[in-house]
Structures are given as structure tokens and as C-alpha cells.
N, C-alpha and C positions, 0 to 999 in steps of 0.2 A: 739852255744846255743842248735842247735838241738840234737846233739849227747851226750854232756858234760854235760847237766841236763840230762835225763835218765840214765846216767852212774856212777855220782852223787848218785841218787836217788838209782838205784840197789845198792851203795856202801854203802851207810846207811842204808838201811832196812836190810842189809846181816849183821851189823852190824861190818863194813870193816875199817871206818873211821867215827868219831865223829861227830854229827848230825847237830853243828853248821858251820861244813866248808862250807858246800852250801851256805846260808848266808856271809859268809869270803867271799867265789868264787866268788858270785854273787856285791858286795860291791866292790871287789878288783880289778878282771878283767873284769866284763860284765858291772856294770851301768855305769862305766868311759868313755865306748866307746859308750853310746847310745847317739842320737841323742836331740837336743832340739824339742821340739812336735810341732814350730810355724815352724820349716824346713820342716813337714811335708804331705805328699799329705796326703788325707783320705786311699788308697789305701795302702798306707804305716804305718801310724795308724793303721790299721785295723791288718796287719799283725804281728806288735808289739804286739798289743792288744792281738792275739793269744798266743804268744811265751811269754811272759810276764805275760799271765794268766797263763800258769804253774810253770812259775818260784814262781811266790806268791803263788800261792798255796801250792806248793810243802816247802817253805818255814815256812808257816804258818803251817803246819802238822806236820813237827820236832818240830820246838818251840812247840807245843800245846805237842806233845806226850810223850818229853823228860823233860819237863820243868811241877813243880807240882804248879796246879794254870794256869796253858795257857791255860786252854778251857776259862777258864772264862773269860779272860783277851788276846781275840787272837788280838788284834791290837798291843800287845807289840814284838809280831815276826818281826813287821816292823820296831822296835826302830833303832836307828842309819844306816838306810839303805836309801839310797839318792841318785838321779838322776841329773844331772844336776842341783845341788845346791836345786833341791826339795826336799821332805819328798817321799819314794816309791809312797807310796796310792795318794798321792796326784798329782804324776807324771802321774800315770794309769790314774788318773782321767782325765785329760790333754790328754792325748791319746785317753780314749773313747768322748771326747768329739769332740776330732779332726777330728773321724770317720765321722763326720757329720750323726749319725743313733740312736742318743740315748742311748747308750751303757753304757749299768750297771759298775761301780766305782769299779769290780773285776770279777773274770774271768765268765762265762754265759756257757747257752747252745747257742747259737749264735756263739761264739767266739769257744769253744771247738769241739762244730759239724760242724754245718755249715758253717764257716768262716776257719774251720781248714782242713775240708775233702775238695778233689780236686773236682771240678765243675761233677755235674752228670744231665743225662738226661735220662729221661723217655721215653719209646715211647709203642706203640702199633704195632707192626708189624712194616711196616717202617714209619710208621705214630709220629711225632717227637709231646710228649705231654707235656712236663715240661722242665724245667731247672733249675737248684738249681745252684747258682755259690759259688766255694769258692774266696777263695783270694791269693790260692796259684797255680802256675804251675808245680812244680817239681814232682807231684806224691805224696809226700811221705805225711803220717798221723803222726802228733806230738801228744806225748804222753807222760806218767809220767814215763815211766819205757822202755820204746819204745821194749816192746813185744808184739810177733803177735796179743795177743786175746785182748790188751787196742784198737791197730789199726782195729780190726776186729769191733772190738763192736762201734767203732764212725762209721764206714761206716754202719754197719746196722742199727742203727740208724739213718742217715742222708740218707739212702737211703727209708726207711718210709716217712722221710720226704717229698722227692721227689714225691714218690708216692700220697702222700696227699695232696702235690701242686697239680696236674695234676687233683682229685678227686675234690678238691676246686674250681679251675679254670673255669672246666666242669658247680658243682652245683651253684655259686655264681652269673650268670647270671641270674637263672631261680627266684633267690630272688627278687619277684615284678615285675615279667616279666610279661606285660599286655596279652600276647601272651597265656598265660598257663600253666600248667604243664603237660596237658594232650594230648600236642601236637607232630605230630612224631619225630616232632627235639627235645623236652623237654623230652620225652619219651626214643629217642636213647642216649643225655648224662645219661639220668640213667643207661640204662643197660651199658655203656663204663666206669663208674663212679662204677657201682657193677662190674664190672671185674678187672680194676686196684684195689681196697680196696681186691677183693678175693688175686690177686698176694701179695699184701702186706701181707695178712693172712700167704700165703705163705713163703714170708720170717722168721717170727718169728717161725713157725714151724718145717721149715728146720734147724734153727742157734741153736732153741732147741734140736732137732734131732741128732744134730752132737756130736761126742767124746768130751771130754773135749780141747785136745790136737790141735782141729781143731776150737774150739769156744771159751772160754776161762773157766779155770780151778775153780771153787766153792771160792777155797781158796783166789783164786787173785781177784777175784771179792770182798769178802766180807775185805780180809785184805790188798789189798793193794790197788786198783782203788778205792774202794768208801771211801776211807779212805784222800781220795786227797781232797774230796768236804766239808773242813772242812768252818768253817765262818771265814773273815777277820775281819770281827766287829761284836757286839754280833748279833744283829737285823739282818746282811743282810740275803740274800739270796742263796744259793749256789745252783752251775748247777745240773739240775735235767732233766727227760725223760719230765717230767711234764709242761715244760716249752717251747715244742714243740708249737709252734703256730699254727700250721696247721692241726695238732689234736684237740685243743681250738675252731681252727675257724669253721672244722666238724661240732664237739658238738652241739653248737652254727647254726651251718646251718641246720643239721638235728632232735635236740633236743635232749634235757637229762632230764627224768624223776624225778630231783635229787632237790628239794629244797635250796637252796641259793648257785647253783653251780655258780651264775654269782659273788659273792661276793667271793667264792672263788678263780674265774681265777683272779679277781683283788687284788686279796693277791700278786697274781705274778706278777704284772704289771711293777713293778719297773727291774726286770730282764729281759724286754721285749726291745722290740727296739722300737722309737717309730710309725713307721708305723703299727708295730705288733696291739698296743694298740690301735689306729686308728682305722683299722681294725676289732679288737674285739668289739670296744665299739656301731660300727656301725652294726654288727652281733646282739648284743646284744638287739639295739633298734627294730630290725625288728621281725615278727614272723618267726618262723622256717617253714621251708619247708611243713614239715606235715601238719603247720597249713593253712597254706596258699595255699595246696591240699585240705584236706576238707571241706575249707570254701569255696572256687571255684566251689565243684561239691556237695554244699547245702550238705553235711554230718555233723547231729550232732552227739554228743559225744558217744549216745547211741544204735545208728544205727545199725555199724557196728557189735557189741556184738549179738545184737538181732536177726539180719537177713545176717550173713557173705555171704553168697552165693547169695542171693541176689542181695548186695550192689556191690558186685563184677564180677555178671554178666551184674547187669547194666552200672559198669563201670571197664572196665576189664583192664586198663591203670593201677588199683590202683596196680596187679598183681606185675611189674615193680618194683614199689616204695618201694612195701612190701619187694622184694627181694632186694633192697637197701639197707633198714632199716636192714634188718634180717643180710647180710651181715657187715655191723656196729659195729653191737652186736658182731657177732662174731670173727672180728678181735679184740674187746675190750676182749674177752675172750682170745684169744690168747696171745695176751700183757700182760692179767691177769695170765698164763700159764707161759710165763717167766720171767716173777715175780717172781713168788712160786718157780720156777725152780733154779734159779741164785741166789736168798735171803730169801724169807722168810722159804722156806724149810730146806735148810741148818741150819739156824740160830734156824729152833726150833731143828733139829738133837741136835745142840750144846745147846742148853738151856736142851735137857732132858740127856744129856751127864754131865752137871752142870757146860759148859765151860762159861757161862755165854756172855754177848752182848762186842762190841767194844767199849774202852771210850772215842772215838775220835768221828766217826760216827755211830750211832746206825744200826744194821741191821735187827733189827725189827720195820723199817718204811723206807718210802722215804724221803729224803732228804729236800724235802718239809713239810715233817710233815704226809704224809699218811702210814697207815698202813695198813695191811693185808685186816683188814675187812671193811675199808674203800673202796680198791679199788675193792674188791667183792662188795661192793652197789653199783659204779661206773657202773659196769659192768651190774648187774641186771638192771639199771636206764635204758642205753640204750638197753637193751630186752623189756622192757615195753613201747616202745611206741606207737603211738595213731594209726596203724594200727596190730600192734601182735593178735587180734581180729579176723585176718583173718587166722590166723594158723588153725581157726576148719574147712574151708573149703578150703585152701590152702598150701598145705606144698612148701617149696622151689622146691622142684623135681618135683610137678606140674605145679609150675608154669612154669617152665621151658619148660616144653611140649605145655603148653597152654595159654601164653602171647604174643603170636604175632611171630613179627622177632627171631631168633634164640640170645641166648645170646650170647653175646663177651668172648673168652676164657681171662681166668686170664693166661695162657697158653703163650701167645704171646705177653703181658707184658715181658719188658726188662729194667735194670736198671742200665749203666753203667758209670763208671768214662770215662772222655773224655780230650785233652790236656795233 
């Protein structure tokens, strides 16, 4: 399955072989020998769950592309396709549920990243900070067409994620911590907390930095990878960046200037696992970090604006948190950078070319539904938070000089596969 759908896949988009043999292959050879889902461990679920979310996907895309009328109608790609005396969807279903995790009725970012990329660990130095496991030990990254830059793009990805575990891990203690925020152990997870988010800045601007030929190619991004993330049923949900949990739970721990963003992440809920939604909804009830900083050291809303140098010599801790924050913003811009870089740029290239959008997945939004100037407010939301006040009297390079202990290098951040 791992090699024979990618091969599959190149053979039809090359236009090599007829677009419903995949479908025939998958019916013929593959579902006859899959397992019943009550023989199986969750461990082995899980790994179905992966391999299985690209086969339906991959299948649902030809149906939709070749066939006139299948966008509207994509549950009909699954007609006569049957697992062990079940309906496909209905089998997957059976599967994710076997997970014991919650797991969304067709393929996720769960399953596509992080259940699919090999187990990675964070550290600092030799200091060991995270662990993302996947479900696999072989090494290898499954993918729709099994070229370097689909495999390239899930580990940067999944390796953000890692990083933002570790960044979570650090801040979600200090949420209601009677102890402070102002204290030197609350103080040194922030700056360890702003050096991993800096490394992660660093990733996205290196993978942007790179040739095409070493990151992955404009064209294959917008006409064949994202072209995979079609819907199985009209309403669901398909995998997206957006569905990262651990950038949700940030948000949520550090705040976002954005008017009904909590109603937003719960658009996604249902593609979440459910620890994830756990997780979020208990993020959601608390106040964010910032808030629960200047209510601690009696700062109102208007203080800060009025007297920055001030508020900040009296309490020069805030220094820290500012550079948190500012760091924040600034990997959101980065994220926002390869965005523009991989889609939305390309895509207006082609629209003032007159090549017009893709009719399968649009590539003038995310897959979730956001678009350009959506994820520009996004991005402003966290610059505006409830310390950026201190920009008139401290930039990051001062603070840096003048907040205490020496910051932590993003520098000695490391992120690698292991096993």
C-alpha cells in the first residue's frame, strides 16, 4: 500500500492509466485483505487510520476531478467500495473509533502529520524538551505521490508542532500558578519558551529560503498536494495547517486580539482528537497569560500606554513576557510568509495570467475556509496584544541587553526524528 498508491497516483495524474483503476485496485486487491477492526489493537488502528486516509482521499479526488457533478456529490467516490462486508466510510469509521482517540470519520491532520511522521524530539542543548510520537518505526513518511517535497512538507510541519509542544508544556503550568508569573522559575520558562518559538521561526524561514527543488515545487503544492484535501461528505472537514492543536492551544494560552476566534477553533473541533478539544475548551475557560500578568502586578488597561517606562521599570520582569509575546507575532508572520509564498502568491500570479483557481480545491483560501486577508488579521490580532504598549520604551534588542539573565539561544534548539 505504501509504494502502490503513490505509484497509482503519479500514473494518473501523468494521465498513464484511467482514473478509476485506483478504485478497481483498491476494491480488488487491498480491501479483501484488510483486517476486521474488532482484531484490532488501537496501535494498529491507528496505523490503518493513516494508510487508509490516503487511499480515500486519493480516491475521492479522481472521482471528484474526472467525474462532472462529484464535487457536489463526493460521497459517491465511495459507491461500491467495501471492507469486510462494510461500506468503505463506514469501515474508517470503525477504525477511528478503534483508535480509542477520537478520531475524525476521514483522513485529519492527526493522522496525516503526526500519526504519520516518525516520533521527533525537541531538546535544548542536551536538555531533552518534547516528544511528539508517531505510530510508525520504519522511517519512512507516507504520502500521495511519495515525492521528496509532500515528505518534506509533513516533517516541517510536524516538527513545528513539536516545537510548540515543548513551548506549551513550559507555558501551561504558569496558567493559575499561585506562585507568579513574576518569579525566577516563571520568568526563565518564558525566555526558554521565547527561544524554542524563535527556532521554530527559524524553520519556516529556512523551508521558505530554500530552491524549489529542495522544499517543494509552486506547482505541486497548488496542483497536486492540496488538491488531495478534497471533502468526503459535503459538510466535513479536510486536513489543514489550521488544525494544528498546539498552535490553538498557544493562541489560547497567550491570547489573540481577534473577536470570536474561540468560535472559530470550535468550527474544528470535530477534526480534533478528543483530548485536543479537552484541552482547548479548558484553555478557553481560563484567562490568558497576559491577563493573569497584569492583573497579578495591579496593571490596568491604560497604564501601560500612558507611562511605558515607567510600568516597566517598576517591573522589569514584564521585559521577558513582552519578548514572548513579540516573538509570537512574529512566528505568526512567518507562517503568514509561507502562506503567501507556497499559495496565495502563486495563485494571484495565475489569476492576473487569467489561468483562473482549481475546481477541486480552491487556492485562494485554506482549506478550512481562510483566506489571504483573513490570515493577515490573524496575524495583526497577535501583534496587538495587551503588552505591544511597551514597544515606545522597549524594543526587543533592548530588552535583550536589559532584562536580566542572558536570553536562551534559538540557536541550540534541535529537532529530530529518532527510532
Amino acid at each position: 500500500m505504501d509504494d502502490e498508491l503513490p505509484r497509482l497516483n503519479r500514473a494518473i495524474l501523468a494521465r498513464e492509466i484511467p482514473p478509476g483503476m485506483l478504485a478497481d485496485q483498491a476494491r480488488d486487491v487491498l480491501f479483501p485483505q484488510l483486517p476486521a477492526v474488532d482484531g484490532l489493537t488501537a496501535e494498529q488502528a491507528r496505523q490503518l487510520v493513516v494508510r487508509l486516509g490516503f487511499v480515500g482521499a486519493s480516491v475521492a479526488r479522481h472521482y471528484q476531478e474526472w467525474n462532472p457533478g462529484g464535487k457536489e456529490s463526493p460521497e459517491r467516490a465511495f459507491d461500491g467500495l467495501e471492507v469486510d462486508g462494510r461500506p468503505f466510510r463506514e469501515y474508517f469509521a470503525g477504525l477511528a473509533e478503534r483508535t480509542g482517540c477520537g478520531h475524525y470519520g476521514r483522513d485529519s491532520y492527526a493522522s496525516l502529520v503526526r500519526w504519520n511522521v516518525g516520533t521527533l524530539e525537541v531538546r535544548r542543548g542536551p536538555e531533552l524538551m518534547s516528544v511528539l510520537p508517531g505510530v510508525f518505526d520504519d522511517g519512512r513518511i507516507r504520502s500521495y505521490t511519495g515525492t521528496p517535497g509532500e515528505e518534506r512538507f509533513f516533517l516541517l510541519i510536524k516538527k513545528s508542532e513539536a516545537i510548540e509542544l515543548a513551548v506549551n508544556d513550559l507555558l501551561a503550568p504558569l496558567s493559575g500558578d499561585p506562585a507568579g508569573l513574576v518569579t525566577d522559575e516563571a520568568l526563565e520558562r518564558v525566555r526558554v519558551a521565547t527561544a524554542l518559538i524563535e527556532a521554530m521561526r527559524g524553520l519556516f524561514l529556512e523551508f521558505a529560503s530554500l530552491p524549489p527543488g529542495q522544499s517543494m515545487p509552486d506547482e505541486h503544492f497548488l496542483d497536486v498536494f492540496r488538491q488531495f484535501a478534497v471533502h468526503w461528505t459535503r459538510d466535513d472537514i479536510p486536513p489543514s495547517g489550521a488544525l494544528d492543536p498546539e498552535s490553538l492551544k498557544r493562541d489560547f494560552l497567550l491570547g489573540i486580539n481577534l473577536p470570536g476566534y474561540d468560535q472559530q477553533a470550535r468550527r474544528l473541533f470535530p477534526a480534533l482528537l478528543d483530548h485536543e478539544r479537552q484541552a482547548l475548551e479548558e484553555l478557553m475557560a481560563r484567562p490568558t497569560l497576559p491577563e493573569q500578568l497584569l492583573s497579578e502586578l495591579g496593571i490596568g488597561p491604560d497604564e501601560i500606554p500612558d507611562a511605558a517606562g515607567v510600568v516597566l521599570g517598576r517591573h522589569p520582569g514584564l521585559a521577558d513576557w513582552y519578548r514572548l509575546l513579540a516573538a509570537h507575532a512574529r512566528a505568526a508572520g512567518a507562517h503568514l510568509m509561507l502562506s503567501k509564498k507556497f499559495l496565495f502568491k502563486p495563485q494571484h500570479r495565475r489569476d492576473l495570467a487569467g489561468q483562473g483557481d482549481r475546481p477541486l480545491v480552491s487556492n485562494r483560501r485554506g482549506t478550512t475556509g481562510m483566506n489571504e486577508t483573513f490570515l493577515e488579521r490573524l496575524t495583526r490580532a497577535r501583534q496587538e496584544h495587551p503588552l505591544a504598549p511597551l514597544r515606545s520604551a522597549l524594543s526587543v534588542e533592548t530588552a535583550e541587553k536589559t532584562a536580566g539573565p542572558e536570553v536562551p539561544s534559538a540557536a541550540s534548539v534541535s529537532v529530530a526524528l529518532v527510532g
